[in-house]
BADOLUM-337651 format. One record per atom (N, C-alpha, C, O, CB): residue number from 0; residue in three letters; atom name; x, y, z. Coordinates in steps of 0.05 Angstrom, whole numbers, m for minus. Glycine has a CB too. Layout:
<pts>
> NUM | Ala | CA | X | Y | Z
...
</pts>
This chain:
<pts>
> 0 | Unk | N | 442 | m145 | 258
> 0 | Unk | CA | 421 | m151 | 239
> 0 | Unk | C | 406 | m125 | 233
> 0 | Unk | O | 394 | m113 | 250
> 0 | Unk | CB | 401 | m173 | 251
> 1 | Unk | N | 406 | m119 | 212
> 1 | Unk | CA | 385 | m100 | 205
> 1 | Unk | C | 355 | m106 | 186
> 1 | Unk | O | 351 | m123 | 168
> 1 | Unk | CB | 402 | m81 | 191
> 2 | Unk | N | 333 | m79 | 200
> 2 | Unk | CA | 313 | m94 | 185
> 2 | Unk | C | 304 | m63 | 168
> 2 | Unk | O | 316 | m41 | 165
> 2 | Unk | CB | 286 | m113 | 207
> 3 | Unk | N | 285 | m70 | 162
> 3 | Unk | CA | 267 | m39 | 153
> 3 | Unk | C | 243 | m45 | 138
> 3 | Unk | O | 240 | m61 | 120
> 3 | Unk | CB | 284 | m17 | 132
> 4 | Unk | N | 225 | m28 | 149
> 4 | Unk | CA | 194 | m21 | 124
> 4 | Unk | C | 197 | m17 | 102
> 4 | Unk | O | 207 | 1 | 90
> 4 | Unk | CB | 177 | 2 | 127
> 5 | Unk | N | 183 | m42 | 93
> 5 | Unk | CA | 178 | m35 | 64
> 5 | Unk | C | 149 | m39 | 52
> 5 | Unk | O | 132 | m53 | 64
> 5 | Unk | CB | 196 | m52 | 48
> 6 | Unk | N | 143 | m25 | 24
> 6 | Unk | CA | 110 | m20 | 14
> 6 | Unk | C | 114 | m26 | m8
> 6 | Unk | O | 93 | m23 | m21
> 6 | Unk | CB | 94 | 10 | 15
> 7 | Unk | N | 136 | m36 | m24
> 7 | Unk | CA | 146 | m41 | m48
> 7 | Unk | C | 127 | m63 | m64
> 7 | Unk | O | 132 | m87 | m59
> 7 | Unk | CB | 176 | m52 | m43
> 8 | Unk | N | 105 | m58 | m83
> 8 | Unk | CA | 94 | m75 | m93
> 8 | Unk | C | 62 | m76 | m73
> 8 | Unk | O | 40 | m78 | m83
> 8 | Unk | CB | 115 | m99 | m93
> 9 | Unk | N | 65 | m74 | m52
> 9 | Unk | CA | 35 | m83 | m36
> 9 | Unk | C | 12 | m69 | m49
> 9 | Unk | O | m8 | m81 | m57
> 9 | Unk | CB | 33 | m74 | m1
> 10 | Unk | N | 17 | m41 | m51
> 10 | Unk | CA | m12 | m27 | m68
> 10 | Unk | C | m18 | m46 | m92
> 10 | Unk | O | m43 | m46 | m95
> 10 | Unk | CB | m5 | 8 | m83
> 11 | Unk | N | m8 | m60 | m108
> 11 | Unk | CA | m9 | m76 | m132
> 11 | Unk | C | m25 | m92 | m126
> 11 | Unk | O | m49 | m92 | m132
> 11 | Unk | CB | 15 | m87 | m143
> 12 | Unk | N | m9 | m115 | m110
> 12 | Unk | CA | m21 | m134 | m93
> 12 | Unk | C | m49 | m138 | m83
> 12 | Unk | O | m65 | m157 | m85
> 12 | Unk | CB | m8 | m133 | m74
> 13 | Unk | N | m51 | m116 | m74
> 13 | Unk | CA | m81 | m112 | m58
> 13 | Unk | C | m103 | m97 | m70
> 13 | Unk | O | m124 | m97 | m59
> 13 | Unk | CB | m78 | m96 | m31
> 14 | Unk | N | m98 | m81 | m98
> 14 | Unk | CA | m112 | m83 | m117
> 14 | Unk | C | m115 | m102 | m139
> 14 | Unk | O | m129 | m95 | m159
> 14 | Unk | CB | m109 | m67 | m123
> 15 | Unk | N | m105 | m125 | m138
> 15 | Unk | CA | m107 | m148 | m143
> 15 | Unk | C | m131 | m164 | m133
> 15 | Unk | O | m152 | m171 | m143
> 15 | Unk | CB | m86 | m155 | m136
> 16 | Unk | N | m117 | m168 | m105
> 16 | Unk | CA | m136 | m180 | m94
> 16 | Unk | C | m168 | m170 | m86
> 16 | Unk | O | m185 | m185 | m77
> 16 | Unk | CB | m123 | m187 | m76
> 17 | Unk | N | m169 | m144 | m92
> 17 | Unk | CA | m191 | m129 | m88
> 17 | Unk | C | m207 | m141 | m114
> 17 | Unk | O | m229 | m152 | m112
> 17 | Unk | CB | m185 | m96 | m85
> 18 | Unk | N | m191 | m137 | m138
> 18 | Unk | CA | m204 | m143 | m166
> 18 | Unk | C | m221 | m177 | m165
> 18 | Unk | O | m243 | m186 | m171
> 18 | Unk | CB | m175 | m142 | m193
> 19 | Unk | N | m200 | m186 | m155
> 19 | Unk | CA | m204 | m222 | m154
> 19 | Unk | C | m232 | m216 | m138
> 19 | Unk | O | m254 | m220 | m148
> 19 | Unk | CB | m174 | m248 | m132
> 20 | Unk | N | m229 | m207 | m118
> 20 | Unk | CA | m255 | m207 | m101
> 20 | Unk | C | m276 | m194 | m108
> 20 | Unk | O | m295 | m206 | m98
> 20 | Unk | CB | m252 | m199 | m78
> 21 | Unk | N | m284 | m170 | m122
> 21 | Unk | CA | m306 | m154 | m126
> 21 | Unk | C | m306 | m160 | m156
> 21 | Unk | O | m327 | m168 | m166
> 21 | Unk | CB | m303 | m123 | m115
> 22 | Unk | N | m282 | m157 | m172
> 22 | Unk | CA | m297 | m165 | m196
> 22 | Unk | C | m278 | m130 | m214
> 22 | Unk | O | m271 | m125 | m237
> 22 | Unk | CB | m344 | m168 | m189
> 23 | Unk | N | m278 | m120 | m199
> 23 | Unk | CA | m277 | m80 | m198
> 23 | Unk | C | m245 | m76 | m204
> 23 | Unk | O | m227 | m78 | m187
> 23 | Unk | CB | m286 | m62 | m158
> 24 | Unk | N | m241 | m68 | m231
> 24 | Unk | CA | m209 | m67 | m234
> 24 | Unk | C | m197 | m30 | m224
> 24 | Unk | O | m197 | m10 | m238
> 24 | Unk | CB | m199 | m75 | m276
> 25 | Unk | N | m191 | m32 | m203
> 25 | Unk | CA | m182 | m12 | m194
> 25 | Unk | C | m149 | 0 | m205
> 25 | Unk | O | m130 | m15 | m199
> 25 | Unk | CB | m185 | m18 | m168
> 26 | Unk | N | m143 | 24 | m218
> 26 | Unk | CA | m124 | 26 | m218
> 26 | Unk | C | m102 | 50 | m195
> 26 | Unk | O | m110 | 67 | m179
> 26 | Unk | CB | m126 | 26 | m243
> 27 | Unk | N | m82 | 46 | m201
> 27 | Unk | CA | m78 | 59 | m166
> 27 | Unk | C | m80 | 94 | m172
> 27 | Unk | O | m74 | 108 | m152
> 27 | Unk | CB | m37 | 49 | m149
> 28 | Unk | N | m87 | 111 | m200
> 28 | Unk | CA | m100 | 138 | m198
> 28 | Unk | C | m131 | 132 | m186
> 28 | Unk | O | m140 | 148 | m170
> 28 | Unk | CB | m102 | 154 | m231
> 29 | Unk | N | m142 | 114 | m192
> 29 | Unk | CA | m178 | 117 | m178
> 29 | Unk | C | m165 | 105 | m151
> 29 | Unk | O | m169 | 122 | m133
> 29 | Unk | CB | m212 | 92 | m197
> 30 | Unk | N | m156 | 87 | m142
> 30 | Unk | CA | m152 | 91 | m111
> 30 | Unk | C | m149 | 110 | m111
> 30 | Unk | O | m172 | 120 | m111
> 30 | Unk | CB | m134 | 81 | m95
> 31 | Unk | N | m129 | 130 | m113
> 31 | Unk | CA | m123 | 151 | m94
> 31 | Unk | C | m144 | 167 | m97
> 31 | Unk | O | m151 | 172 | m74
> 31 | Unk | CB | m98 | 164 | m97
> 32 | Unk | N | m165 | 184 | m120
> 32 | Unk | CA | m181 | 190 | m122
> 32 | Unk | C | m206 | 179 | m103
> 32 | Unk | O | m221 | 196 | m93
> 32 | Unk | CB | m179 | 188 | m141
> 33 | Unk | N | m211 | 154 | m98
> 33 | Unk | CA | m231 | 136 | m79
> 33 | Unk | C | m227 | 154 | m44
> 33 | Unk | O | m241 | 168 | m30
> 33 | Unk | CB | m216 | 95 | m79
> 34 | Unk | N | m201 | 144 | m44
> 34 | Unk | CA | m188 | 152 | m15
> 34 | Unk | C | m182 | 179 | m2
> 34 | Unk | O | m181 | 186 | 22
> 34 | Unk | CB | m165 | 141 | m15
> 35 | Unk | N | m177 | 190 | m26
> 35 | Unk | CA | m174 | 226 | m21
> 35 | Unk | C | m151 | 225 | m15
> 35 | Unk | O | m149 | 235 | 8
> 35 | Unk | CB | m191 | 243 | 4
> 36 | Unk | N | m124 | 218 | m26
> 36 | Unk | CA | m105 | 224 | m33
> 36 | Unk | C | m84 | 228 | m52
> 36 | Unk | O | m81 | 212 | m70
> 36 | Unk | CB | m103 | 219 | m27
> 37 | Unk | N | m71 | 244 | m51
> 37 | Unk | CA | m52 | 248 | m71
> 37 | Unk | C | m36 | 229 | m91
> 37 | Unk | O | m13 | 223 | m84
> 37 | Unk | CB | m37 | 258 | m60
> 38 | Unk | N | m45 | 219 | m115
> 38 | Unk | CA | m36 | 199 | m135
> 38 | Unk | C | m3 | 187 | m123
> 38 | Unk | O | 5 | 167 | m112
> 38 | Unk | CB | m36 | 215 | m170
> 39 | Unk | N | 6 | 209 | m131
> 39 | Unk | CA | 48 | 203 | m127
> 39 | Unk | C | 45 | 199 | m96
> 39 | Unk | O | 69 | 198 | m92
> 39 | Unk | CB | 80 | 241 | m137
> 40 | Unk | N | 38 | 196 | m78
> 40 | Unk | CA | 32 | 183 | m52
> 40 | Unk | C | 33 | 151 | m53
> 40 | Unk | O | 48 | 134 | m43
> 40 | Unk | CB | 5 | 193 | m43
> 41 | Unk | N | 5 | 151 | m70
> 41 | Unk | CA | 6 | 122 | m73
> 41 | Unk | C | 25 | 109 | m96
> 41 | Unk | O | 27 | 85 | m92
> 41 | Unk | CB | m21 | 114 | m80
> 42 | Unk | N | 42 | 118 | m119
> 42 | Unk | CA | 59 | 108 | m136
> 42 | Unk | C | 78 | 108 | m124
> 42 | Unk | O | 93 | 90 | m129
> 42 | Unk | CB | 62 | 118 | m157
> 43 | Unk | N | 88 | 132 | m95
> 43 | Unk | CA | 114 | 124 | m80
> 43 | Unk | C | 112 | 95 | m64
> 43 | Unk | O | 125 | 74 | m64
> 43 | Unk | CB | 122 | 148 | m57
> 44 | Unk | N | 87 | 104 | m51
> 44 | Unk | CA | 85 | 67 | m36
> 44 | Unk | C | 91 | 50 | m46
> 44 | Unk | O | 107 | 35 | m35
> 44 | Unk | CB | 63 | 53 | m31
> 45 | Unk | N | 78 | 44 | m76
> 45 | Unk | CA | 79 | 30 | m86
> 45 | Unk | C | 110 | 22 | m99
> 45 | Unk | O | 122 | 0 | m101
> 45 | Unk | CB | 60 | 36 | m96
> 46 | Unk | N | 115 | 38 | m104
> 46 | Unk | CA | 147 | 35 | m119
> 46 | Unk | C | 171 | 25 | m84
> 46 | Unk | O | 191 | 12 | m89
> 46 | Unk | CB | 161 | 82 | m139
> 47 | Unk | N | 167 | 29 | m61
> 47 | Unk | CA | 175 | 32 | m35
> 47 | Unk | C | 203 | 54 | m42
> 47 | Unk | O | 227 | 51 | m41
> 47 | Unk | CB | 181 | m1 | m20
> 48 | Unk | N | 187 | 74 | m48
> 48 | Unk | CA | 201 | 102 | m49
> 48 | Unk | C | 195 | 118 | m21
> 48 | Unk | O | 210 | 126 | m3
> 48 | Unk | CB | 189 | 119 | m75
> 49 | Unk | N | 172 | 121 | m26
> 49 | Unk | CA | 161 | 127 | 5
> 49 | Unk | C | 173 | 129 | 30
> 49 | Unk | O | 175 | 107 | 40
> 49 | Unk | CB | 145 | 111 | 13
> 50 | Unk | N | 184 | 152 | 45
> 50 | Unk | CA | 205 | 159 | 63
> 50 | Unk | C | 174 | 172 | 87
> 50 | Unk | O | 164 | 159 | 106
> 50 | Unk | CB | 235 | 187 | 46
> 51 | Unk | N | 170 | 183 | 83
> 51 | Unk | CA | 153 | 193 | 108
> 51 | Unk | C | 131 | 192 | 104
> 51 | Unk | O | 126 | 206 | 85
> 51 | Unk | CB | 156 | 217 | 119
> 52 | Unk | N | 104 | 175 | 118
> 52 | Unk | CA | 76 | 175 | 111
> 52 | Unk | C | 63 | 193 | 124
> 52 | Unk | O | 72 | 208 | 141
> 52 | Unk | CB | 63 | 152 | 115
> 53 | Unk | N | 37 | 192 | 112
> 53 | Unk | CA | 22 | 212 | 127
> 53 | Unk | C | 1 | 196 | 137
> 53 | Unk | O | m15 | 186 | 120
> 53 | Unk | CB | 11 | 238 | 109
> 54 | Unk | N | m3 | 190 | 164
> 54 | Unk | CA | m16 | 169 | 169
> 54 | Unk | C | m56 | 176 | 171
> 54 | Unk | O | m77 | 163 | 176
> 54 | Unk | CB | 1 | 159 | 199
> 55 | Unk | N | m53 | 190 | 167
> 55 | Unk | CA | m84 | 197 | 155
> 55 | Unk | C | m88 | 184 | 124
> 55 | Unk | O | m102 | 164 | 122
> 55 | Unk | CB | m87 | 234 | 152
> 56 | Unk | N | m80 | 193 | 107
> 56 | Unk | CA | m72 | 188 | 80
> 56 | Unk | C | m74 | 157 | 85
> 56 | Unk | O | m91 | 145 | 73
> 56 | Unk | CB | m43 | 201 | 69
> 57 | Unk | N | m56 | 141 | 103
> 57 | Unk | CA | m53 | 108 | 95
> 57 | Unk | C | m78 | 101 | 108
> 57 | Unk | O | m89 | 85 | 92
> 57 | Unk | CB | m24 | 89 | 110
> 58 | Unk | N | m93 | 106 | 130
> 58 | Unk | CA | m113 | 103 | 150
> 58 | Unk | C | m137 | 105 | 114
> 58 | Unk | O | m152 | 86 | 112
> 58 | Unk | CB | m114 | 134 | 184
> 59 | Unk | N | m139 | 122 | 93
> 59 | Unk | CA | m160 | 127 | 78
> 59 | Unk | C | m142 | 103 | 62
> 59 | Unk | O | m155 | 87 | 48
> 59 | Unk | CB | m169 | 160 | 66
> 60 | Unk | N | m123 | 100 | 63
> 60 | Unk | CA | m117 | 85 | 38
> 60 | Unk | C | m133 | 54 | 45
> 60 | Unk | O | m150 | 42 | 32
> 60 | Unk | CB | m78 | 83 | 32
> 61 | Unk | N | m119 | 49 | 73
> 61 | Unk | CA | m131 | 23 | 82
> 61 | Unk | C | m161 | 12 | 84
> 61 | Unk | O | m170 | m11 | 82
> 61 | Unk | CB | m122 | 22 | 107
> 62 | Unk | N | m178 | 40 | 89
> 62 | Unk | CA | m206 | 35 | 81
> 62 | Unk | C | m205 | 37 | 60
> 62 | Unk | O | m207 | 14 | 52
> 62 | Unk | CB | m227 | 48 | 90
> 63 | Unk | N | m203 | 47 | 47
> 63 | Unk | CA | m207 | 46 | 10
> 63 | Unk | C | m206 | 19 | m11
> 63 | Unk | O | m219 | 11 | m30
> 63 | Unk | CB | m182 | 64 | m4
> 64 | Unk | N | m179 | 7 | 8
> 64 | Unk | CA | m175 | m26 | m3
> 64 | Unk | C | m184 | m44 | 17
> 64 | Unk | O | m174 | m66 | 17
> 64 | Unk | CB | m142 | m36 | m9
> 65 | Unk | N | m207 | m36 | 39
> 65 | Unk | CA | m219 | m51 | 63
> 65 | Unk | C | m189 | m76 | 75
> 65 | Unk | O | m191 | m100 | 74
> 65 | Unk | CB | m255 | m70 | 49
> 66 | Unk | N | m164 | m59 | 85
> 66 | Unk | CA | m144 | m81 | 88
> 66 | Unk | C | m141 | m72 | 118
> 66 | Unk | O | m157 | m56 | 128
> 66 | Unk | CB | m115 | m81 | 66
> 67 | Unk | N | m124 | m79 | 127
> 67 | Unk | CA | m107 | m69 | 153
> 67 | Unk | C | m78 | m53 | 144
> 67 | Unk | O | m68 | m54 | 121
> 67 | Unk | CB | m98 | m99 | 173
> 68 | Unk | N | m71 | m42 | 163
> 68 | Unk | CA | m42 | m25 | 156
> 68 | Unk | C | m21 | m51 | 148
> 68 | Unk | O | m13 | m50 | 125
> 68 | Unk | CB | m29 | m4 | 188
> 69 | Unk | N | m14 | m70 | 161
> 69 | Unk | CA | m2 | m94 | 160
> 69 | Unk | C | 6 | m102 | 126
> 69 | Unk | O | 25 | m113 | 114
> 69 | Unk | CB | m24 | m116 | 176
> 70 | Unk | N | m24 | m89 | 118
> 70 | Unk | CA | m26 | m104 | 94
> 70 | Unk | C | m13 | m90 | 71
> 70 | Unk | O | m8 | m100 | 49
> 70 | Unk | CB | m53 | m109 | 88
> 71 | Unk | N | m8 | m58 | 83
> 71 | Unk | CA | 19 | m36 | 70
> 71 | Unk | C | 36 | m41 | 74
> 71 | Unk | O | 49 | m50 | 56
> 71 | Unk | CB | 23 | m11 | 74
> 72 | Unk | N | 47 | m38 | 98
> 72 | Unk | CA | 68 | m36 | 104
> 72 | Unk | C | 77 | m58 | 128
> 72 | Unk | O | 68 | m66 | 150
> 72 | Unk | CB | 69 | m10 | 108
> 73 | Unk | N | 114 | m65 | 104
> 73 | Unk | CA | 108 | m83 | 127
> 73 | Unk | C | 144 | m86 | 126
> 73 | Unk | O | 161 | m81 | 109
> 73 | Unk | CB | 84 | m116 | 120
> 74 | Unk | N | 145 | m98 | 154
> 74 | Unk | CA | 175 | m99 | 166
> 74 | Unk | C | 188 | m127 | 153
> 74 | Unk | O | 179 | m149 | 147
> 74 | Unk | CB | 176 | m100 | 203
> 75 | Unk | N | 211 | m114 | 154
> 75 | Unk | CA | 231 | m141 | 136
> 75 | Unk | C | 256 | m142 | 149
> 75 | Unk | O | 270 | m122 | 147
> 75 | Unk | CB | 239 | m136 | 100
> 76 | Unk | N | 263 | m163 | 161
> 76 | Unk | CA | 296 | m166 | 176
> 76 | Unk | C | 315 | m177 | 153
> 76 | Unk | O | 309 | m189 | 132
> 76 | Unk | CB | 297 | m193 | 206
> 77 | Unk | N | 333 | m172 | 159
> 77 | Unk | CA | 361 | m181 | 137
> 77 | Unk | C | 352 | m203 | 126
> 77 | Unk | O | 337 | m218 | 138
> 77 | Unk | CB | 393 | m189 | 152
> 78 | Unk | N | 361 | m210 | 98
> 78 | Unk | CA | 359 | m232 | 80
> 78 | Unk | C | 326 | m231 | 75
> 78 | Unk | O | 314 | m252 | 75
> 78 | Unk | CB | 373 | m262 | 94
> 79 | Unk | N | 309 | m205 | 70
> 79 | Unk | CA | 282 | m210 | 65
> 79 | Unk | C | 264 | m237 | 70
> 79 | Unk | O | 250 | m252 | 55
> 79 | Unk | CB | 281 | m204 | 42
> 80 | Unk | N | 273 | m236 | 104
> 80 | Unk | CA | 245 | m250 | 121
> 80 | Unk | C | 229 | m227 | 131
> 80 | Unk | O | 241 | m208 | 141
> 80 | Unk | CB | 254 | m269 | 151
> 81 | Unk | N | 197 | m226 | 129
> 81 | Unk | CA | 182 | m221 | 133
> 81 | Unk | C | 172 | m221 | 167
> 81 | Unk | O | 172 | m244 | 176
> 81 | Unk | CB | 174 | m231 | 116
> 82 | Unk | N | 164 | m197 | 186
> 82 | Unk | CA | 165 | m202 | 209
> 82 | Unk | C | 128 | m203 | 209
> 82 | Unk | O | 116 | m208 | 230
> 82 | Unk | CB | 183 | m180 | 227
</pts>
């Protein structure tokens, strides 16, 4: 069985749900600007291009969208079940 991390879509998601909740349409250049990171950082996440994080960078990303890491990144076993 194989599994692997994936971020494919979650930045979207959770500026979504940030919008639904505050009202505040964030797009993912002012995140990264908010958070103090590098734009194509967050468009790799987002695309689940993203090969090596910088876990400082996700730690600002995660306060920035007030989420948990969980809520980036997240593990998937064969046939995309969700762990």
């Amino acid at each position: 069985m194989s599994s692997n991390i994936t971020t494919s879509g979650r930045i979207t998601i959770l500026l979504g749900k940030q919008q639904a909740s505050t009202g505040e349409r964030m797009s993912p250049r002012k995140l990264a600007e908010k958070a103090g990171v590098p734009k194509d950082f967050v468009y790799r996440l987002d695309s689940g291009a993203a090969r090596h994080v910088d876990l400082d960078a996700l730690a600002r990303l995660c306060a920035a969208l007030n989420c948990d890491l969980q809520d980036i990144l997240v593990w998937e076993r064969e046939h995309g079940e969700s762990v």
